[in-house]
C-alpha positions as a printed NumPy array, in Angstrom:
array([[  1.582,  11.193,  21.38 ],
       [  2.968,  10.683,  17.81 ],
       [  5.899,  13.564,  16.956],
       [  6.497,  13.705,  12.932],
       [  8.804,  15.97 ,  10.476],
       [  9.257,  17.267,   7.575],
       [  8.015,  14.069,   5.921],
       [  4.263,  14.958,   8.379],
       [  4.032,  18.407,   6.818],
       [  4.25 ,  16.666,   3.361],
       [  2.005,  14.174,   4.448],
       [ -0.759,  16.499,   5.708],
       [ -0.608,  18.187,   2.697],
       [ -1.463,  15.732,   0.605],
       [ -4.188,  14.216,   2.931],
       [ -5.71 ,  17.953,   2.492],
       [ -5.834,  17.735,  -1.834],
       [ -7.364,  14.095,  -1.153],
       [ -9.762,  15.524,   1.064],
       [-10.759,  18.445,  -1.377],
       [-20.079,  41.328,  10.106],
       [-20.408,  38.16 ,  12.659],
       [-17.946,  41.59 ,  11.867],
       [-20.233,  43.721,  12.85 ],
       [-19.075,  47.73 ,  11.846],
       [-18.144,  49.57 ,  15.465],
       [-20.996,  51.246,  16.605],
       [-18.825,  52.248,  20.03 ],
       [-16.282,  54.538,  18.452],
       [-14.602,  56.005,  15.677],
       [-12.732,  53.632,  13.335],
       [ -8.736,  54.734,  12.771],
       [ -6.752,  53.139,   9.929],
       [ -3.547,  51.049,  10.016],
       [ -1.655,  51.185,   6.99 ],
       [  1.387,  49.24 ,   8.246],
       [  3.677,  47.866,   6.081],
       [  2.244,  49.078,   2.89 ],
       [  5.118,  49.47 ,   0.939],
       [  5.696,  45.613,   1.172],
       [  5.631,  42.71 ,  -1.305],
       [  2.086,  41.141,  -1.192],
       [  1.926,  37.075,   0.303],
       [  1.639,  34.427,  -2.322],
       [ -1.98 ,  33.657,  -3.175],
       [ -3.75 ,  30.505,  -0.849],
       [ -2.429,  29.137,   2.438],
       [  1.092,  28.816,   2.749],
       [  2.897,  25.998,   4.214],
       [  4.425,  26.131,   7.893],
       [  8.747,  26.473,   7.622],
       [ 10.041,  23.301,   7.011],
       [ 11.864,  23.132,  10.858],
       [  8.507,  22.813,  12.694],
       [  6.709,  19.716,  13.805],
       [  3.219,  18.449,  13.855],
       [  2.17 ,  16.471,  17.102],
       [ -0.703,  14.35 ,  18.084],
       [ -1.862,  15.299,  21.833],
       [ -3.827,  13.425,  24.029],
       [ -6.026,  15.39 ,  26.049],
       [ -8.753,  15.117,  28.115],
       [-11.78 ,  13.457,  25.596],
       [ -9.435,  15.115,  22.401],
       [ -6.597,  14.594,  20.584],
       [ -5.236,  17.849,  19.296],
       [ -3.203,  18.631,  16.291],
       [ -0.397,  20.904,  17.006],
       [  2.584,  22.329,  15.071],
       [  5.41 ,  23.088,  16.78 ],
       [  8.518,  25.258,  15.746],
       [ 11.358,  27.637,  17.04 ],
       [ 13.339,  28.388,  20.54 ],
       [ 12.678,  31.156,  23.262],
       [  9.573,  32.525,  24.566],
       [  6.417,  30.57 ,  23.407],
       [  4.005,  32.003,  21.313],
       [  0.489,  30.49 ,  20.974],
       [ -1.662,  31.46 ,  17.784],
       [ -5.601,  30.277,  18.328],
       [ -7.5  ,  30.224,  15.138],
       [-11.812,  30.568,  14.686],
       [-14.131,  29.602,  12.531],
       [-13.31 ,  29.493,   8.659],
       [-10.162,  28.68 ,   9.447],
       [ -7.704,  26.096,  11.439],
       [ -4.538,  26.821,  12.244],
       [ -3.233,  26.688,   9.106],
       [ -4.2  ,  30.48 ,   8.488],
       [ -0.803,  31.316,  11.281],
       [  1.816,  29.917,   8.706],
       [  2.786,  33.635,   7.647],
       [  3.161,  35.305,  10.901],
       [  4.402,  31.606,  12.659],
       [  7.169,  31.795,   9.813],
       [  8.529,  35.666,  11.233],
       [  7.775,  34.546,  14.823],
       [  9.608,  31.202,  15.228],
       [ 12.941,  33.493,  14.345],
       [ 12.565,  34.419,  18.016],
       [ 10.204,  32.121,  19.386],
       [  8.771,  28.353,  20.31 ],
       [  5.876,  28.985,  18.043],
       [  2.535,  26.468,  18.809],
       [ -0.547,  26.19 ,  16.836],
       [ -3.416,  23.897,  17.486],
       [ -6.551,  23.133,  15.306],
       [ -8.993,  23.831,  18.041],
       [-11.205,  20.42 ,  19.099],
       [-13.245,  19.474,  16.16 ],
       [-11.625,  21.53 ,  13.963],
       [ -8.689,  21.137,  11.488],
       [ -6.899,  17.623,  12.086],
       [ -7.478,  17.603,  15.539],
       [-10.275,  14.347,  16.981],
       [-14.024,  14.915,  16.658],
       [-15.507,  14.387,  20.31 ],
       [-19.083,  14.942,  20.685],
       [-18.286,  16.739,  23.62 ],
       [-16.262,  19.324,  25.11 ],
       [-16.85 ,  22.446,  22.898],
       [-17.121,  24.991,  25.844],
       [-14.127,  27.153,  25.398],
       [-13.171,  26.445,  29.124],
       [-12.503,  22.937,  28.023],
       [-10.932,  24.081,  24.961],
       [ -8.828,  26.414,  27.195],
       [ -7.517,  23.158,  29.273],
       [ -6.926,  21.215,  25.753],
       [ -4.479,  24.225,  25.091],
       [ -2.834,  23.707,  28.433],
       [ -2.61 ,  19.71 ,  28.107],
       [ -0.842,  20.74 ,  24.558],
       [  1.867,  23.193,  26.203],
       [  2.704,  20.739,  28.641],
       [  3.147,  18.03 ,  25.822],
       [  5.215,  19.755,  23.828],
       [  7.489,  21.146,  26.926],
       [  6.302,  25.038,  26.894],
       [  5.704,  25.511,  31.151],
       [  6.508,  29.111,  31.422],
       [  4.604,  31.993,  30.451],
       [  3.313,  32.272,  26.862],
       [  2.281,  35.046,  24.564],
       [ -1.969,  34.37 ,  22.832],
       [ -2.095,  35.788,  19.665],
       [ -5.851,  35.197,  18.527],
       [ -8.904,  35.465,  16.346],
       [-12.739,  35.106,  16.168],
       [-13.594,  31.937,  17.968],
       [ -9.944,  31.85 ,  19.205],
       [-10.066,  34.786,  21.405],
       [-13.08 ,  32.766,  23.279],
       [-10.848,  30.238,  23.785],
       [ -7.695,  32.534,  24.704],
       [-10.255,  34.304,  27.03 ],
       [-10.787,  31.263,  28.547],
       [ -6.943,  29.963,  28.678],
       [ -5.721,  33.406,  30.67 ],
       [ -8.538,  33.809,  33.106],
       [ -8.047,  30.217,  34.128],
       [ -4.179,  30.323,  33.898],
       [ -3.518,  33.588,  34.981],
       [  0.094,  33.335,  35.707],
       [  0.758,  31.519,  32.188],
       [ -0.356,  34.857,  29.804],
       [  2.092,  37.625,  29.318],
       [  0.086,  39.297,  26.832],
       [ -2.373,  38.982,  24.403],
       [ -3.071,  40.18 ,  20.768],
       [ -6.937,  39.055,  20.62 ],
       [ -8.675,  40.008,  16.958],
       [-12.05 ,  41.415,  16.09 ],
       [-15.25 ,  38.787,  17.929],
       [-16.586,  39.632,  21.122],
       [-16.606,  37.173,  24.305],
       [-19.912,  35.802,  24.92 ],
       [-21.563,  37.358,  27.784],
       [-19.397,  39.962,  28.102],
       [-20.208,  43.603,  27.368],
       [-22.612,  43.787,  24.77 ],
       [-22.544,  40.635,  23.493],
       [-26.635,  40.485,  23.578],
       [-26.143,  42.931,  21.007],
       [-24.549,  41.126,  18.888],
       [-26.769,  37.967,  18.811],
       [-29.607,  40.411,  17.93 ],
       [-28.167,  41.409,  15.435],
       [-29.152,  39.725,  12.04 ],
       [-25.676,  39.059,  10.649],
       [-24.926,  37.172,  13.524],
       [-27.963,  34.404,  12.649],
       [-25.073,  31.383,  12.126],
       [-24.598,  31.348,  15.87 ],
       [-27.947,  29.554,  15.866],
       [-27.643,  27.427,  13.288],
       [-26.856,  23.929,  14.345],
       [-28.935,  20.789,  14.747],
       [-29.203,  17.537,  12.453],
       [-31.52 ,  19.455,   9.723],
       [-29.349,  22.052,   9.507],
       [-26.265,  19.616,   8.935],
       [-28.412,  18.097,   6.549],
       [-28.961,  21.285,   4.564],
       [-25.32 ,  21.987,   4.617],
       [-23.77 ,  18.369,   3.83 ],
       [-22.493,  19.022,   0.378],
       [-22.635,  22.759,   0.165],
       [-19.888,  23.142,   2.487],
       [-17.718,  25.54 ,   0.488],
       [-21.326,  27.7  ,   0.2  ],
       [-21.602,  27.945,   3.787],
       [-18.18 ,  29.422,   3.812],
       [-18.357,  31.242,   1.261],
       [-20.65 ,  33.59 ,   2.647],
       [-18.864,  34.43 ,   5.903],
       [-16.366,  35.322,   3.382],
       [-18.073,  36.972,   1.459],
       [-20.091,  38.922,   3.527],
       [-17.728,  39.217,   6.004],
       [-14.633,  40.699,   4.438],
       [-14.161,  44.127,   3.334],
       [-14.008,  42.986,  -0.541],
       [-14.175,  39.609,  -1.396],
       [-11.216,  39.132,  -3.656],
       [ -9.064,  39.436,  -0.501],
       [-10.326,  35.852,   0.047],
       [ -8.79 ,  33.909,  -2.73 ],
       [ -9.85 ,  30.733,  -4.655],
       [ -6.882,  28.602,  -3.05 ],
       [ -7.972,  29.899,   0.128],
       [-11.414,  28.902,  -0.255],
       [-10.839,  25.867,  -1.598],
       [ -7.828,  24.741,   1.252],
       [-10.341,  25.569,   4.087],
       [-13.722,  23.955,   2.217],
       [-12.104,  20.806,   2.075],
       [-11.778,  20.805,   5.953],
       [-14.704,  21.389,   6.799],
       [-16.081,  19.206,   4.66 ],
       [-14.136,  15.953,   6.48 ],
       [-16.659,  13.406,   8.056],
       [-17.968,  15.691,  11.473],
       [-15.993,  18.906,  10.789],
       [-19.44 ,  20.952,  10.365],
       [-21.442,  19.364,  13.004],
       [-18.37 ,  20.202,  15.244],
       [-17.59 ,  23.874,  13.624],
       [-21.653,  24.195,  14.956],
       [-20.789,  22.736,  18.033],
       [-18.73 ,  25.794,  19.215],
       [-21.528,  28.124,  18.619],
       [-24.026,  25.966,  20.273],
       [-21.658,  26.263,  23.422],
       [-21.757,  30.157,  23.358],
       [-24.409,  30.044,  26.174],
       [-22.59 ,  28.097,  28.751],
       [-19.422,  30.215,  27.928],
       [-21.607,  33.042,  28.804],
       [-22.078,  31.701,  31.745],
       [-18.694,  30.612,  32.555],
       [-16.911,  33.672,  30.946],
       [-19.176,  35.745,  33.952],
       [-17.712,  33.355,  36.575],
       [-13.926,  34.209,  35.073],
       [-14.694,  38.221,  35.115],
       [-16.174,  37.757,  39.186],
       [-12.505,  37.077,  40.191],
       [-11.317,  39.824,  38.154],
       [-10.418,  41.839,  34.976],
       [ -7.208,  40.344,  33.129],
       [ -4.443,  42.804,  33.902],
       [ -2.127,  41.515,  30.94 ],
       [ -1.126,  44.455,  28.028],
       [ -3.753,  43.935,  25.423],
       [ -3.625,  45.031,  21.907],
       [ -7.338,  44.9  ,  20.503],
       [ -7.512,  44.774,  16.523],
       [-10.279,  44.889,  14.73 ],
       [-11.212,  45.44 ,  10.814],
       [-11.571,  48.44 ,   9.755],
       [-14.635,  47.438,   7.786],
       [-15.979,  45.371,  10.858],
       [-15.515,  46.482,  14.327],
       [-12.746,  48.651,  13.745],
       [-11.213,  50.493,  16.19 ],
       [-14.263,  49.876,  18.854],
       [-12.986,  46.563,  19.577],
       [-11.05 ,  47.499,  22.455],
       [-14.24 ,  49.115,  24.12 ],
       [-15.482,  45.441,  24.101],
       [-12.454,  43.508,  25.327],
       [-12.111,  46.412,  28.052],
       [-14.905,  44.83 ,  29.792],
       [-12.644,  41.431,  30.364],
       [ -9.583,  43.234,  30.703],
       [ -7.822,  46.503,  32.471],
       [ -4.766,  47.493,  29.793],
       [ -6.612,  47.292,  26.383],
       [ -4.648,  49.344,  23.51 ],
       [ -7.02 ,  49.607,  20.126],
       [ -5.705,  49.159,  16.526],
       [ -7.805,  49.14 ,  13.762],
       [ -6.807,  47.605,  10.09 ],
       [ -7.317,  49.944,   7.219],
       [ -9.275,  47.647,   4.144],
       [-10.19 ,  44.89 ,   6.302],
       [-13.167,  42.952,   7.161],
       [-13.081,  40.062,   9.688],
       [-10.489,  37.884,   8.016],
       [ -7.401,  39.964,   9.28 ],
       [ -4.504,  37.627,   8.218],
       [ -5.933,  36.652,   4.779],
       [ -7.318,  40.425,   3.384],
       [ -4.152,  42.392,   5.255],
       [ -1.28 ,  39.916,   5.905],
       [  1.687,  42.376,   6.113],
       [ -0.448,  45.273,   8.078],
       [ -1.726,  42.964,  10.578],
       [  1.892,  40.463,  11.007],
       [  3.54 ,  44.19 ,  11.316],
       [  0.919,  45.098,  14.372],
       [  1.457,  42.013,  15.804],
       [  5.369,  41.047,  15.829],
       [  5.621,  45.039,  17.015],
       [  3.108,  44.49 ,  19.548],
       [  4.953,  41.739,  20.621],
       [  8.163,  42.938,  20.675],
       [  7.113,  45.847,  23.482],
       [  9.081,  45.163,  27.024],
       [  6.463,  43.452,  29.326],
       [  5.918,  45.493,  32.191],
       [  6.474,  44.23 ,  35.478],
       [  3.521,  43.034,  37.357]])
């Protein structure tokens, strides 16, 4: 395990300039807006750097070695990012949180600046690559998930295997394969991309990677301005790093055997954690929740006025203000 500063964060950045709907509109209920926060002062354009007091780490785990960033004291946090993204796309809301909080972000397996295994994209193994990293960095008690698209897979995954490690979870707008109506939304055309993997496909991609993304961006968001250039540009030179794509297609490839497992996780059980269920107003919306309902028993909806898929970059200050609230609630006792 290799623990860096200040000097890391630096580092990383510069490694990242050398490097240079699936929201599908609720059909399930009617969509309610969430204006929070409007009155304040828009984020800077492109992704913004983590504070300067956390950490990056290097963990070893089982056939992975995960990059994590580490910051704050009290309760831990953990904040699970999807496709499109790494974990970079948490700085905003892991800058308010850490105030309050040990605050831990992982690039998922594959993704990010986290190892390329050619294995082990099932988000139950993901799940237990999330564990190894709390136990690294010396978070043992009970955590809050805050997560998104292929994220909430993998936070699925981490509470119905770790049941007593979840106090709650803010999970945000993509359904958990095999759960609910999930056939639904493989049959449905804009969901094509979960099929698309194999070497031609690579092949066809190699090169174009900032096209790929661009359309789930595009397509994807409410408008896409709310996606800006830096954005783009931060998150296309990711995934175009030797493996990042053939990875980033290995976690939809895996959707079938998390079907499978994810049907094994709901036989012993509905999650009985407070959920709060977001979705984009211009993509699932306020339906969400009838979706995660089917994995879990206390499922509050919220839906995000002007917002497609990509929560955190087209409404920063509505979603953060759901969140950290959401958060900030008295657990109940079990």
């Amino acid at each position: 395990m290799k623990t860096t500063g200040s000097t890391s964060m630096r580092t990383r950045s510069a490694e990242l300039k050398k490097a240079k709907k699936m929201g599908l509109r609720s059909r399930f209920g009617l969509t309610f807006a969430a204006a929070l926060a409007a009155a304040a002062p828009a984020l800077a354009a492109g992704v913004q750097p983590f504070p300067a007091g956390f950490r990056t780490q290097e963990v070893a785990t089982p056939g992975a070695r995960i990059h994590v960033r580490v910051g704050g004291k009290g309760p831990g946090v953990v904040l699970l990012h999807g496709f499109g993204d790494t974990g970079d796309m948490w700085a905003p809301l892991a800058a308010l949180l850490v105030k309050d909080h040990t605050v831990v972000v992982p690039d998922l397996r594959g993704m990010g600046l986290s190892s390329h295994p050619e294995t082990g994209y099932d988000k139950k193994t993901e799940a237990q690559d999330v564990a190894a990293v709390l136990h690294s960095v010396g978070v043992e008690g009970p955590v809050d998930l805050v997560t998104h698209d292929i994220g909430n897979m993998v936070g699925y995954a981490f509470a119905a295997q770790y049941r007593d490690r979840v106090t709650r979870w803010v999970v945000m707008d993509a359904p958990l394969p095999g759960i609910g109506h999930w056939d639904d939304v493989t049959r449905d055309h804009r969901t094509w991309h979960f099929d698309f993997y194999g070497p031609d496909e690579e092949r066809l991609i190699a090169g174009r990677e900032r096209l790929y993304l661009d359309r789930f961006y595009n397509e994807l968001s409410a408008d896409p301005k709310h996606i800006d250039e830096a954005t783009r540009a931060h998150y296309a030179a990711l995934y175009a790093r030797p493996h990042a794509m053939h990875d980033a297609f290995s976690q939809f490839a895996a959707f079938r055997q998390d079907a499978v497992d994810n049907q094994t996780f709901l036989a012993a059980g509905k999650l009985t954690i407070p959920v709060l269920a977001i979705g984009g107003g211009k993509s699932f919306g306020q339906g969400f929740a009838n979706e995660i309902g089917f994995a879990a028993d206390h499922v509050r909806a919220l839906s995000i006025a002007n917002s497609g898929h990509w929560l955190m970059e087209e409404q920063p200050e509505a979603t953060m203000a759901a969140i950290t609230g959401f958060l900030a609630e008295p657990v109940p006792e079990k």
